[in-house]
C-alpha positions in Angstrom: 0.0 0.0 0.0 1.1 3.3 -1.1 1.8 5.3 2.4 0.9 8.5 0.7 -2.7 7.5 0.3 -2.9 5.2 3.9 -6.0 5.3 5.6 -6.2 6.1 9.1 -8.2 3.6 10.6 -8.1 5.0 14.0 -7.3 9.1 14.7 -8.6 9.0 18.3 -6.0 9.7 20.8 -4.7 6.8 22.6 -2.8 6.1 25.9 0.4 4.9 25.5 1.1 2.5 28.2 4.3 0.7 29.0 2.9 -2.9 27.9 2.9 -1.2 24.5 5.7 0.2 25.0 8.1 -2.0 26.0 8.0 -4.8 23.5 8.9 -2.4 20.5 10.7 0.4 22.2 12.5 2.4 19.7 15.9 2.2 21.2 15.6 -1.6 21.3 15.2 -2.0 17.5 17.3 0.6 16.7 20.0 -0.8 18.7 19.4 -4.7 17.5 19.2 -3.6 13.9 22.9 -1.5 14.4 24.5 -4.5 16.0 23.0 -6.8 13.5 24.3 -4.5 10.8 27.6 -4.5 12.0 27.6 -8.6 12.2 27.2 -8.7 8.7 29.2 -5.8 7.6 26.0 -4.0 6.4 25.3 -0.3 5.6 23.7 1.8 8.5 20.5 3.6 7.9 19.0 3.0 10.9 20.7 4.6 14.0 20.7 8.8 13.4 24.9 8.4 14.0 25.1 11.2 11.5 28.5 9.5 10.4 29.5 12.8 8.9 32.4 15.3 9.2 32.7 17.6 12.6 33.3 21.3 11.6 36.9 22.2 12.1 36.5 24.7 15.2 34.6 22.5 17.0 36.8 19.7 16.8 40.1 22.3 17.6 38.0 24.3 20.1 37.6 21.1 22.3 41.1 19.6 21.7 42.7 23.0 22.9 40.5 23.4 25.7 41.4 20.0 26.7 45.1 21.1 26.7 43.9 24.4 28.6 43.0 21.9 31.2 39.3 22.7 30.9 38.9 19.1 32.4 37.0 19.7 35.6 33.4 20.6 36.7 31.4 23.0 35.3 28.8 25.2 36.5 25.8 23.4 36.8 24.0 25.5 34.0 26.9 25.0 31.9 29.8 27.4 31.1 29.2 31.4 30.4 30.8 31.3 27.2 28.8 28.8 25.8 25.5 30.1 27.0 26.3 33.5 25.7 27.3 31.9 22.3 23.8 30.0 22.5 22.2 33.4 23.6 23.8 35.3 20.3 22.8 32.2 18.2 19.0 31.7 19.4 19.1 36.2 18.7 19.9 35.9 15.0 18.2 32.9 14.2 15.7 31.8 16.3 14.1 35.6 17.1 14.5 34.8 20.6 16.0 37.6 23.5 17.2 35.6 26.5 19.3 36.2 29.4 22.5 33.7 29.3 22.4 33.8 32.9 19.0 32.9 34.2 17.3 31.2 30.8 19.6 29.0 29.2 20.9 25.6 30.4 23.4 23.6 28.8 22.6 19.9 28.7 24.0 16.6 28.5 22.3 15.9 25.0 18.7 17.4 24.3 17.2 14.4 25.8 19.0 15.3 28.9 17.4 18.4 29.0 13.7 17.1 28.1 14.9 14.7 30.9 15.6 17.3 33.6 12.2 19.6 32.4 9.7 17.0 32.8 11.7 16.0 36.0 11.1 19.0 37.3 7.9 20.5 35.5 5.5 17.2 35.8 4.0 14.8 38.4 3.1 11.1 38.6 -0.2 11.0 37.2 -0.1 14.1 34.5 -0.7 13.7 30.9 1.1 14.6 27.8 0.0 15.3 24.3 2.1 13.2 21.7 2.0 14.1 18.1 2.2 10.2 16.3 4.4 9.3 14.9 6.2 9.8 17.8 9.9 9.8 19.0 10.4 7.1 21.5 12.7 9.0 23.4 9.7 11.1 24.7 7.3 8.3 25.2 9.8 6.6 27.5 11.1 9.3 29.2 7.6 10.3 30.4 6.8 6.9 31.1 9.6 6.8 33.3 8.2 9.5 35.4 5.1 7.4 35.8 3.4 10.4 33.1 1.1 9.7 30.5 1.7 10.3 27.3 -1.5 10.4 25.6 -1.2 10.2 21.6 -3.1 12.3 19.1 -2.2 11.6 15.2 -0.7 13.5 12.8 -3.1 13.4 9.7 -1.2 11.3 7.1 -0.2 13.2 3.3 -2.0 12.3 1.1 0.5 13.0 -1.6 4.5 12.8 -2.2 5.1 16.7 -1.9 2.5 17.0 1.1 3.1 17.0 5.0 1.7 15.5 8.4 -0.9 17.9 9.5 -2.3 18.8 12.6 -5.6 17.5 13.6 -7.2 20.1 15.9 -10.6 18.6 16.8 -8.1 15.3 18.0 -5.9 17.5 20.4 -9.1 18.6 21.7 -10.9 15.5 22.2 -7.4 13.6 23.5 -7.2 17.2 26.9 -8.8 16.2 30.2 -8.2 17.8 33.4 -5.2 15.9 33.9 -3.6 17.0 30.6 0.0 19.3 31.7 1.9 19.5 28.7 2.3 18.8 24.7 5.5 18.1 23.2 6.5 18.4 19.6 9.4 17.7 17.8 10.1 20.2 14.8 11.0 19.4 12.4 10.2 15.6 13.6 11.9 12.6 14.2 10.7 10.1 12.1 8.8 11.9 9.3 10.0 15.1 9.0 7.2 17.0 9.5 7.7 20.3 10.2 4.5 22.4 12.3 3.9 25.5 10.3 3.1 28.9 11.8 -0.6 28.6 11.5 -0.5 24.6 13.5 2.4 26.2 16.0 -0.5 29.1 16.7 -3.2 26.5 17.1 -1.3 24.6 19.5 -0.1 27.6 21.2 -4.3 29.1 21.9 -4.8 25.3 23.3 -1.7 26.0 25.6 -2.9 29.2 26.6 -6.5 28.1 27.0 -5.8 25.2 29.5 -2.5 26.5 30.9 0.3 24.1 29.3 3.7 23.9 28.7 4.9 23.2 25.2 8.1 21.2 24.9 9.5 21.6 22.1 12.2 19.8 20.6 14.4 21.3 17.6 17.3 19.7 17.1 17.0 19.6 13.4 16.1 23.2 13.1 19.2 23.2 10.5 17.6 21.0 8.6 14.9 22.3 6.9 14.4 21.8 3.0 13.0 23.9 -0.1 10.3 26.8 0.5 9.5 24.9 4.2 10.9 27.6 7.4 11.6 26.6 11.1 9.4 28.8 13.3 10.2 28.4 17.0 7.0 28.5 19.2 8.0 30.3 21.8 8.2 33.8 19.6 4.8 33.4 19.6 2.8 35.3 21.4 1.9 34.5 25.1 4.2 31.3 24.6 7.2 33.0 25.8 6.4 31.5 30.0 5.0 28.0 28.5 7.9 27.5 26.4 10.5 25.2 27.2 13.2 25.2 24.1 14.8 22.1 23.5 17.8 21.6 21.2 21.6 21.1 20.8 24.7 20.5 18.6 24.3 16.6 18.6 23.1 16.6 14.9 24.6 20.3 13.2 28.1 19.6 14.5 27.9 16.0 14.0 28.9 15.0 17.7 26.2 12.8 18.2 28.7 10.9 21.0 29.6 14.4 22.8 26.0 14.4 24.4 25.9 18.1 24.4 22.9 20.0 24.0 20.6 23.2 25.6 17.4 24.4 27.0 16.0 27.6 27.3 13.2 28.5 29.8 11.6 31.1 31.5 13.7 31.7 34.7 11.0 31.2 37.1 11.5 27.8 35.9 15.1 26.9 35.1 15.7 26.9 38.4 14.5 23.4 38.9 15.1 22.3 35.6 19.0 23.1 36.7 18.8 21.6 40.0 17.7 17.9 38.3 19.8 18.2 35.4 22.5 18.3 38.0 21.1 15.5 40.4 21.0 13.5 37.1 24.4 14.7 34.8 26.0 16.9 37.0 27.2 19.1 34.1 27.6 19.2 30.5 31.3 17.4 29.7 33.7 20.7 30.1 35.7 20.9 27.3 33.1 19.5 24.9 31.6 22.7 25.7 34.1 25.0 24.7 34.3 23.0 21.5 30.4 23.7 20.8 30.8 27.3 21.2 33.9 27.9 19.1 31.9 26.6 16.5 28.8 29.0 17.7 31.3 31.5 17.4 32.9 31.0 14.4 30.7 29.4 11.8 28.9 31.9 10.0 25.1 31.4 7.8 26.8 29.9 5.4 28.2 27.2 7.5 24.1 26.4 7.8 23.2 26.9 4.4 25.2 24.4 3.0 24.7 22.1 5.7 20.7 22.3 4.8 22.0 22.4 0.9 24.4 18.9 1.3 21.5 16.8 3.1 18.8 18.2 1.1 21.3 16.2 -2.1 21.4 13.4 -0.2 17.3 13.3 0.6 17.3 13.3 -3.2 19.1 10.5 -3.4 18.0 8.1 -0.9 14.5 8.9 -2.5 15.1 8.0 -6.1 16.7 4.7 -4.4 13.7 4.2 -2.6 11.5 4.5 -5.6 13.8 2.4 -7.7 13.5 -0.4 -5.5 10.1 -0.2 -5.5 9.3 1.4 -1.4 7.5 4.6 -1.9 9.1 7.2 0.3 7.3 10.0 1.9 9.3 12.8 1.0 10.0 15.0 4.4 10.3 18.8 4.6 12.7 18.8 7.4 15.1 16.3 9.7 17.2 13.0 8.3 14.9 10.6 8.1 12.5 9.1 5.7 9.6 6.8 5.7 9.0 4.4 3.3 6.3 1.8 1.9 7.7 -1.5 3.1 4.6 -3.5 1.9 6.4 -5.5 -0.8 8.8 -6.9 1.6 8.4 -10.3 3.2 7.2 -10.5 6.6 3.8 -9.6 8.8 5.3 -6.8 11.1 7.6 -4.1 10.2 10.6 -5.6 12.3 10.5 -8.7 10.0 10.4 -6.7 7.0 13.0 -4.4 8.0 15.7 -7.5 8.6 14.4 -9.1 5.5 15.7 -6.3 3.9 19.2 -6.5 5.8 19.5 -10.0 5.2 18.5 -9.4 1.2 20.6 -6.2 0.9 22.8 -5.2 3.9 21.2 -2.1 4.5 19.7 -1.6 7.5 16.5 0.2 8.5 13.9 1.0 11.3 10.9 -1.1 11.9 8.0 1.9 11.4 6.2 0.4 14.0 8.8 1.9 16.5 7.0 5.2 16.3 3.5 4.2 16.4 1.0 2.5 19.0 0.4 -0.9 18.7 -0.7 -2.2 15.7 0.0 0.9 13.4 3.1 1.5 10.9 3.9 -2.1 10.2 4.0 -1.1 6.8 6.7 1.5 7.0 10.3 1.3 7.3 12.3 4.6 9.2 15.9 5.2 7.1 18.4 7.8 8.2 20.4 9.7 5.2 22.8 11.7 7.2 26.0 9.6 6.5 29.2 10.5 4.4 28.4 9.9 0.6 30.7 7.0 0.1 27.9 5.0 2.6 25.1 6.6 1.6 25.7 5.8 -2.1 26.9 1.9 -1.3 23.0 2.0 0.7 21.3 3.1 -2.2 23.3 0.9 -4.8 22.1 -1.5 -2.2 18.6 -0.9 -2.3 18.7 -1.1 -6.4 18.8 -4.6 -6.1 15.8 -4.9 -5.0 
C-alpha cells in the first residue's frame, strides 16, 4: 500500500502504556538492527549516527581546551561562554532575546534536558500530548516518570510533496483535566514533519487556554528543506512563559557521542530544571563545551546553508533509491529521516520486513512500528540519510537490487 494514500483507521487519541511500550521500544530496535548490521558488515541507515564530518572549530575548540586543562566541573547551567554563544545564536536565528544567565541551560544531549524539564515541571499522574508518529525518546522518558503520554495523530499526506498535518478537533478530544503538557518535535523525528506557523498558533491558543507547557524539541532546526521555514513557538505570542526550548549540537556539528545540548526556559522555571539536570548529569562534559561554542562562534550562515543544501542532495538521493526499488518514500520537509512503503517486503510486522531487507541487501532500517502505538506503521520502514556519501551511495546501490 502506497503510504501517501494510507488510511487512518483510527485518529482518536490513545494512551500509551508501558505494555505497549516496552516490547517495540524504539531504542531496542534501533540498537538490535545497528549490531545486526555491524555482524554482517551492512550499511547503516538505521541509527541517526550522523557518520558525517565535525566542523573544524569544533573539533580544535575542544582539543585545545582540553590542553587548557578545561577538564574539571562545570557550572551546573553550563559554562558562560557557551550560553552567551547560545544566547547570540537563538538572537539571529531563532528571534529569541534571552538572558544567558538565568534562561539558558546547557545539557548533556537534548534528551538530557527534556529529561531534567519533565523531572522538574511534571508529576506522577499528569498527561502529555504526543503528536504520532512519535519519538520514543519522549514516550519513555515520560513513562519513566510514571506520566502519561496520551497520543493524538498527525493526519497522514495524502500525496509525495504533502506533509503530516495537525488534527485540531483530535488535540481537543485527547485534553482532560489531567492534561500538563504537549510536546512536539520540529522538524520531527521520524517523518520530517515540520508544524507550520498557522499549526504552531493553534497549538499555542490550546496551551494558553488550559495553561500548558509546550516542549519543544528542535534539534534539526538546520535542517529544513526547499520553501518549508523553522518557526520556534516560543516567539509566539503569550508562549514566551510556557515555552520550554529544547535543542543542541548533537546533529549540526555531527557530535552525536559528545551528548551536548541546551534548553531555554523562563527563569521562574530553570531553576529546577538546573537543579535535576544536576542531580542527574552533574554538568555538560567541560571541554566539549568550549568545542560547541567555538563553533557558535565562528561558523557563520553559510556554514548552515550548505549544511541544509548537502542533506537536502542526499534526501534526493536516498529517495530515487527508494522509488527504484520499488518502497514509496514520503518525502519529508525537514530532519534526516524518511519513511518508506515496506509492503512489498516479506514479513507480517515491520521488524520482519526491515531484517528481510538487511538480510536481502545489507542495509539496514527502522521497523516503522517503532514510532507508532500498537498495531499501526507495520508497513513503513524509518531510514536515516545523514552519512558520508561513500555510505550513503553503497545504501542506495544497495537498495537497487531490490
Amino acid at each position: 500500500m502506497d503510504i501517501l494514500s494510507m488510511p487512518q483507521t483510527d485518529v482518536t487519541a490513545h494512551e500509551l502504556t508501558l505494555s505497549e511500550l516496552s516490547p517495540r521500544a524504539i531504542q531496542s530496535e534501533i540498537r538490535a538492527m545497528s549490531m545486526e548490521c555491524d555482524r554482517i558488515g551492512g550499511v547503516n541507515l538505521a541509527q541517526g549516527i550522523c557518520d558525517t564530518d565535525v566542523p573544524a572549530p569544533v573539533s580544535e575548540g575542544a582539543i585545545a581546551a582540553i590542553h587548557a586543562g578545561h577538564n574539571i566541573y562545570t557550572r551546573l547551567d553550563g559554562i558562560a561562554r557557551l550560553r552567551q554563544a547560545i544566547a547570540a545564536k537563538v538572537r539571529g536565528f531563532n528571534g529569541i532575546e534571552v538572558d544567558p544567565d538565568s534562561e539558558i541551560m546547557v545539557a548533556s544531549g537534548a534528551t538530557g534536558g527534556f529529561h531534567a524539564a519533565a523531572m522538574a515541571l511534571l508529576n506522577p499522574g499528569d498527561e502529555v500530548i504526543l503528536f504520532e508518529p512519535f519519538y520514543g525518546y519522549h514516550a519513555s522518558t515520560l513513562r519513566s516518570m510514571r506520566v502519561k503520554p496520551v497520543l493524538v495523530p498527525l493526519n497522514a499526506p495524502v500525496s509525495s510533496d504533502a506533509d503530516w498535518t495537525l488534527d485540531l478537533d483530535a488535540l481537543n478530544a485527547a485534553l482532560t483535566p489531567r492534561t500538563k503538557a504537549m510536546v512536539i518535535n520540529t522538524p520531527s523525528n521520524p517523518c520530517g514533519k515540520i508544524f507550520t506557523r498557522t499549526e504552531l498558533e493553534a497549538l499555542g491558543a490550546v496551551a494558553v487556554e488550559h495553561g500548558l507547557f509546550l516542549f519543544t524539541d528542535e534539534i534539526y532546526e538546520h535542517f529544513v528543506y526547499g520553501e518549508a521555514e523553522h518557526l520556534s513557538p516560543i516567539t509566539l505570542p503569550g508562549m514566551r512563559e510556557r515555552t520550554i526550548l529544547i535543542s543542541g549540537f548533537s546533529k549540526t556539528f555531527s557530535v552525536t557521542g559528545w551528548r551536548l545540548g541546551y534548553l531555554i526556559a523562563d527563569a521562574k522555571w530553570l531553576g529546577a530544571i538546573s537543579y535535576f539536570h544536576d542531580l542527574t548529569y552533574v554538568c555538560a562534559p567541560s571541554a566539549l563545551q568550549h568545542g560547541a561554542a567555538q563553533g557558535l562562534e565562528q561558523l557563520g550562515p553559510e556554514f548552515y546553508a550548505q549544511l541544509a543544501a548537502d542533506h537536502l542532495d542526499k534526501r534526493e538521493r536516498i529517495v530515487a533509491a527508494l522509488n527504484d526499488a520499488g518502497m514509496k518514500p514520503y518525502v519529508p520537509r525537514g530532519a534526516y529521516y524518511i519513511l518508506a512503503d515496506a509492503s512489498r517486503l516479506p514479513g507480517e510486522t515491520a521488524s520482519l520486513k526491515a531484517r528481510a531487507l538487511l538480510a536481502k541487501t545489507g542495509v539496514a532500517a527502522v521497523a516503522g512500528s517503532a514510532f507508532f502505538r500498537e498495531g499501526h506503521g507495520e508497513n513503513l520502514l524509518r531510514f536515516c540519510f545523514a552519512k558520508r556519501d561513500q555510505d550513503l551511495d553503497d545504501a542506495c546501490a544497495r537498495l537497487r537490487a531490490l
